[in-house]
C-alpha angles and dihedrals in degrees: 000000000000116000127195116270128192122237094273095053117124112269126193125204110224096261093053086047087050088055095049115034088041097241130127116242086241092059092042096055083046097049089052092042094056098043095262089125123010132270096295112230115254139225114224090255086058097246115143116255118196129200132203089266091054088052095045087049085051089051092058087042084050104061094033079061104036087050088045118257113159112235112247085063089052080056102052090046088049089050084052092055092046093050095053152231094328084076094052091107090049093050084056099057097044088051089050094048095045087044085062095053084048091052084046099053085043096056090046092058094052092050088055090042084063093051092050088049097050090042085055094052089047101058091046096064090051 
C-alpha cells in the first residue's frame, strides 16, 4: 500500500487528502487508527503527511465502502495486500463475492427504480 518515496514526492496534509480522496478527516484518522491504511508518515511537528500512494490506496478503500462493503471485509482485504502476492487468489475470491453483493444490490434497486417509474405514470394519468 505505501511505497517508498524520495524527499521531493507529493505530500498531502490531512485536510488536502480529505478533499481529494473524498473522505472526511474523522474517517481518515479512523481508518488509520484501525489498520485500514497504513501508519501514515509524520512531519516533526506530528502532522500527517500523505503521499500519492496513500491517496491511490484510499481510492480502492473509496469505492469497497461507497458499494457497500462492511468494514471488517475492507480490513481483511487491506491484511491480504499487505501480506503479498501469495493472497492474490484470496483477494479474488473476496472481490467476486463482494461484486455479487454488489450485482445483487444493483438488481434490487432496479427493481425499485421500476416501481417508482410505474408509480409516476401512474399519477400522470390521474
Amino acid at each position: 500500500m505505501l511505497v517508498a518515496h524520495n524527499a521531493t514526492a507529493a505530500t498531502y496534509t490531512i485536510g488536502e487528502c480529505a478533499r481529494r480522496s473524498g473522505f472526511t478527516m474523522d474517517t481518515l484518522r479512523y481508518y488509520e487508527r484501525i489498520g485500514l491504511i497504513d501508519a501514515v508518515e509524520r512531519t516533526a511537528t506530528g502532522q500527517r503527511r500523505f503521499t500519492d500512494a496513500d491517496l491511490e490506496w484510499l481510492g480502492t478503500l473509496k469505492c469497497l465502502r461507497d458499494t457497500g462493503m462492511p468494514v471488517e471485509q475492507m480490513a481483511r482485504f487491506a491484511d491480504l495486500v499487505r501480506d503479498g502476492d501469495d493472497t492474490i487468489p484470496e483477494r479474488i475470491r473476496l472481490l467476486e463475492a463482494h461484486r455479487v453483493a454488489v450485482d445483487d444490490r444493483m438488481a434490487d434497486l432496479a427493481a425499485k427504480r421500476d416501481y417508482i417509474s410505474g408509480k409516476i405514470a401512474y399519477y400522470r394519468t390521474v
